[in-house]
N, CA, C and O atoms as a MOPAC input file, in Angstrom:
PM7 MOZYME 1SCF
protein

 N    141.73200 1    53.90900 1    62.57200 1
 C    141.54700 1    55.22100 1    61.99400 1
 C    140.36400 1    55.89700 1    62.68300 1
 O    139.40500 1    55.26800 1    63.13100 1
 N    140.48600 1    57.07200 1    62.73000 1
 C    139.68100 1    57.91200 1    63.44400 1
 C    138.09800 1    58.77900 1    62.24500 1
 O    137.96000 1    58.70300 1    61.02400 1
 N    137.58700 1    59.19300 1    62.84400 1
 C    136.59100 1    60.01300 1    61.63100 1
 C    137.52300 1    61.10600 1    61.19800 1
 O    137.62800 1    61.35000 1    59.99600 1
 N    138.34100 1    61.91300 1    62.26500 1
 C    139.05500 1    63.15800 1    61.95500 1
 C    140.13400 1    62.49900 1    60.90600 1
 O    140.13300 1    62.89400 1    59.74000 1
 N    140.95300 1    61.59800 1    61.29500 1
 C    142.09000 1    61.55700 1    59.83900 1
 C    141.23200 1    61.22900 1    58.90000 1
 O    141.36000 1    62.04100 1    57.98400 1
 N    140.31000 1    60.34400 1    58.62900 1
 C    139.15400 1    60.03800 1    57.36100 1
 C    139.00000 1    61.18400 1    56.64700 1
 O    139.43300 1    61.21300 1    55.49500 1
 N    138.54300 1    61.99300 1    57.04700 1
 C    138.18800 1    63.69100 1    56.95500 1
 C    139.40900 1    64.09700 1    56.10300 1
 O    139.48300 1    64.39200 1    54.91000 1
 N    140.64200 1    64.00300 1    57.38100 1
 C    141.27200 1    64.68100 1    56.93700 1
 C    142.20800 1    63.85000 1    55.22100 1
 O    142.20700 1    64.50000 1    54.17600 1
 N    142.68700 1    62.85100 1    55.27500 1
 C    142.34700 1    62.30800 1    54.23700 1
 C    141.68400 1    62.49800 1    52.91200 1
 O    142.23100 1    62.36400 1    51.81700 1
 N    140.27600 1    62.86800 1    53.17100 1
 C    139.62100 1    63.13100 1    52.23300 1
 C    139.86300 1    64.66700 1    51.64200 1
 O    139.68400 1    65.03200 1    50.48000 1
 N    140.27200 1    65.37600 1    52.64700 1
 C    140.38700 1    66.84000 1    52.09400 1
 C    141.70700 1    66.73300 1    51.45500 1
 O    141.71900 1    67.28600 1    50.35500 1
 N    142.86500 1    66.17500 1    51.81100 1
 C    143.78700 1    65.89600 1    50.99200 1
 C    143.75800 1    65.11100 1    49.61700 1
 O    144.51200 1    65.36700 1    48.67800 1
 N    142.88800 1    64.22000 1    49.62100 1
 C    142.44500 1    63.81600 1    48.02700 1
 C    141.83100 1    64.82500 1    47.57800 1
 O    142.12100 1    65.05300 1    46.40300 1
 N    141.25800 1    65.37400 1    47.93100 1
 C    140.68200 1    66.81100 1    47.15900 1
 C    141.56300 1    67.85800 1    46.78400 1
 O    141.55200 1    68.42200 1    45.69000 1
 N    142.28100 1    68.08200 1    47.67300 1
 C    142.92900 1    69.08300 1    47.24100 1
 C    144.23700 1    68.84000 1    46.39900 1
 O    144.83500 1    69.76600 1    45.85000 1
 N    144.73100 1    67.21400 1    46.32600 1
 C    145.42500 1    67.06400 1    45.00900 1
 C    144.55900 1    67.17300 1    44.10000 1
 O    144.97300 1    67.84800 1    43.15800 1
 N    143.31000 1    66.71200 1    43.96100 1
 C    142.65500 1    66.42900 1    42.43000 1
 C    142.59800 1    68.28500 1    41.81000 1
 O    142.82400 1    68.61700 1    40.64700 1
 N    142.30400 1    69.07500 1    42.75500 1
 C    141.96600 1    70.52400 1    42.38800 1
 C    143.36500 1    70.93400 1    41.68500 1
 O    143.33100 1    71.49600 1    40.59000 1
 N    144.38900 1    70.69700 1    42.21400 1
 C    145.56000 1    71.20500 1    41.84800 1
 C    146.31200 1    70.42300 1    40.75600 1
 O    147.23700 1    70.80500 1    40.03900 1
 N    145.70100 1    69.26000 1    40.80600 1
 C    146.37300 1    68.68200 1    39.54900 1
 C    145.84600 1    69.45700 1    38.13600 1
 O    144.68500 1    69.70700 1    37.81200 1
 N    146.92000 1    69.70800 1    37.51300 1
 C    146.45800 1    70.14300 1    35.96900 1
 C    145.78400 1    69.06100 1    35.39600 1
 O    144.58300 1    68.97000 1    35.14600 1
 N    147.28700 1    67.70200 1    35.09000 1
 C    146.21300 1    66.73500 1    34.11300 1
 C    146.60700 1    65.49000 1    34.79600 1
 O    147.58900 1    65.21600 1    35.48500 1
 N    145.77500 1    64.94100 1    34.49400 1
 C    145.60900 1    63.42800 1    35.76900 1
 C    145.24800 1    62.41900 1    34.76900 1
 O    144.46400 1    62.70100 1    33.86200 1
 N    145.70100 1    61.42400 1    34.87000 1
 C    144.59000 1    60.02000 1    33.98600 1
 C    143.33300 1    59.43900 1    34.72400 1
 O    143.13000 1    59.39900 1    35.93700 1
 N    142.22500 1    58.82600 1    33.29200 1
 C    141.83500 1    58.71400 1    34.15400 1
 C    141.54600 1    57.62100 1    35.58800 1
 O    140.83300 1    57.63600 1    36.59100 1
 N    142.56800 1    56.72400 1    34.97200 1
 C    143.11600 1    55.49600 1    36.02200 1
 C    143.07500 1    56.25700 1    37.35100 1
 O    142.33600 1    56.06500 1    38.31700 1
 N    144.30000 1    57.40700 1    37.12800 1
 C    144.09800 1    58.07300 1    38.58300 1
 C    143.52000 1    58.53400 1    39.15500 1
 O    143.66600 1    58.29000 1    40.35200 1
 N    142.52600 1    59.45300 1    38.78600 1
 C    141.44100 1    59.74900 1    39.09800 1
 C    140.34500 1    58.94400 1    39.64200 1
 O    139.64000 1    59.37800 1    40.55300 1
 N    140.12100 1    57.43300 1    38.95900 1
 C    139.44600 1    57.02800 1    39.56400 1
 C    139.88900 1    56.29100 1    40.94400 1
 O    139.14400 1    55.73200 1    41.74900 1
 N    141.59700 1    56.47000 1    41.01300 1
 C    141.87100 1    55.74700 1    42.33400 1
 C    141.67800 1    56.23100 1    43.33000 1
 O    141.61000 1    55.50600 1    44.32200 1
 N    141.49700 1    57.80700 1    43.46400 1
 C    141.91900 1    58.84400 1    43.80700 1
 C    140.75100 1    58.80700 1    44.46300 1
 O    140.72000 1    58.76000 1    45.69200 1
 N    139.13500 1    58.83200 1    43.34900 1
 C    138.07300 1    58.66700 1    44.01300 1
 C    137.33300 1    57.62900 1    44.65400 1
 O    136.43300 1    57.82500 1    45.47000 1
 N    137.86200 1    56.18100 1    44.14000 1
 C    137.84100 1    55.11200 1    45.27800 1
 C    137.91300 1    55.46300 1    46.66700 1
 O    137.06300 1    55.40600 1    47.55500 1
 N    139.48200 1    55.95600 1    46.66500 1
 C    139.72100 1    56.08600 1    47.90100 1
 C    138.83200 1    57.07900 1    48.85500 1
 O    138.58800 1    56.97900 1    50.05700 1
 N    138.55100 1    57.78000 1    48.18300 1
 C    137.78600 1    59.12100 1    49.10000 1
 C    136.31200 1    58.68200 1    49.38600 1
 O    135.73100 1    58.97100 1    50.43200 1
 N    135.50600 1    57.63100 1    47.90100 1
 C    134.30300 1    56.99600 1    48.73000 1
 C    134.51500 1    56.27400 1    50.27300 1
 O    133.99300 1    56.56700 1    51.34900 1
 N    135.55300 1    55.15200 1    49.90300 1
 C    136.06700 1    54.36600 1    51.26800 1
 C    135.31400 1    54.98300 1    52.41900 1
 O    134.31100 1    54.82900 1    53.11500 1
 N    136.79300 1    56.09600 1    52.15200 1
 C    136.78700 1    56.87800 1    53.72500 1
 C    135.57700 1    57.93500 1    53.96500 1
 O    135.48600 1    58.31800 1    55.13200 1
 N    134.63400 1    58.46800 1    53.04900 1
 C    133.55000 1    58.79500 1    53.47800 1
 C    132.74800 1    57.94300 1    53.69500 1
 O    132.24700 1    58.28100 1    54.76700 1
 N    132.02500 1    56.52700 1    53.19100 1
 C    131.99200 1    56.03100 1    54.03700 1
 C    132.38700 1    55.19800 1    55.57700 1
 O    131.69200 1    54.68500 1    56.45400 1
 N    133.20800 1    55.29600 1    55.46500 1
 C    134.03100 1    55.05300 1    56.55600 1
 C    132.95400 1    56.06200 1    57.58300 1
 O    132.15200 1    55.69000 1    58.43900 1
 N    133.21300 1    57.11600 1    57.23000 1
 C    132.78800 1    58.65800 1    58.25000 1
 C    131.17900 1    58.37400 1    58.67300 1
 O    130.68800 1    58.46500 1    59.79800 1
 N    130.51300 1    57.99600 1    57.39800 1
 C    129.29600 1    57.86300 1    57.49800 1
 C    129.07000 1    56.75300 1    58.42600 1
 O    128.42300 1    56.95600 1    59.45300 1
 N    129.53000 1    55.64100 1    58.16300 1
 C    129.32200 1    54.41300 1    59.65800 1
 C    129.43800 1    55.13000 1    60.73700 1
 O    128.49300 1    55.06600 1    61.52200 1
 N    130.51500 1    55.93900 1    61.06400 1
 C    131.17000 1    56.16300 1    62.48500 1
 C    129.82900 1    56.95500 1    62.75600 1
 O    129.18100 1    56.49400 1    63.69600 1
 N    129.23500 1    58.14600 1    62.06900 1
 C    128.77000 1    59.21300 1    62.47500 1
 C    127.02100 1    58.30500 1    62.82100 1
 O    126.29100 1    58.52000 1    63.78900 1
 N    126.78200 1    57.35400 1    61.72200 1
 C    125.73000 1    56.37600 1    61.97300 1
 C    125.45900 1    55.74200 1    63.68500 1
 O    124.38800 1    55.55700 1    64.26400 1
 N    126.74200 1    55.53900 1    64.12600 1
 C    126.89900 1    54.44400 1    65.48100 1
 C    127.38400 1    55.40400 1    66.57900 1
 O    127.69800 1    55.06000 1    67.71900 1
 N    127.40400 1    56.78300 1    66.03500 1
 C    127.35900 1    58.12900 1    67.17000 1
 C    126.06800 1    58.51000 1    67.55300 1
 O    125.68700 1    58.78800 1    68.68900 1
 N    125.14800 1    58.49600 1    66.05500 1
 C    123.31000 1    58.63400 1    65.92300 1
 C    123.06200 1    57.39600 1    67.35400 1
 O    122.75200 1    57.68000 1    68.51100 1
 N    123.21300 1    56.59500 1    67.01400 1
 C    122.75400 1    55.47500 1    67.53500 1
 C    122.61800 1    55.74600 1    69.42500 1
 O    121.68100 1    55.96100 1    70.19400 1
 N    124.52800 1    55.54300 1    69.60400 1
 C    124.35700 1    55.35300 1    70.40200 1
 C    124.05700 1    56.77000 1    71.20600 1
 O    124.35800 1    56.67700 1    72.39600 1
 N    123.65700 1    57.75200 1    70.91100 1
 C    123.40300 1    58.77900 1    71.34900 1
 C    121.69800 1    58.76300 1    71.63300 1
 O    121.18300 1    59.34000 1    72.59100 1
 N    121.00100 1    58.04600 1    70.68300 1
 C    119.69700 1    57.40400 1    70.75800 1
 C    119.36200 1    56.77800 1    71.68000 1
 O    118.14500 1    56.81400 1    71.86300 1
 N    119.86900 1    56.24900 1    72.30900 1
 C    119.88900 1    55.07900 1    72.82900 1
 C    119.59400 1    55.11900 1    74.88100 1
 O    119.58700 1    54.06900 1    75.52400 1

């Protein structure tokens, strides 16, 4: 996986949660599992871009 699908990913969990009327909250919290993941996910990548750009 790339940072861009992560991203993009994440804007798609967002933009179901906005549009959902009513959600449980089981789902919701799967919903936001998933979107920590992959922001962190983003945050490593963008961490080891710092880096090696440091470097």
């Amino acid at each position: 996986m790339t940072y861009d699908e992560a991203i993009e990913q994440v804007e798609t969990i967002v933009k179901s949660l906005e549009q959902a009327e009513a959600i449980s909250v089981t789902e919701y919290k799967k919903k936001a599992q998933e979107a920590k993941k992959l922001l962190d996910f983003c945050e490593q990548q963008i961490g080891a871009m710092e880096k090696d750009l440091l470097v």
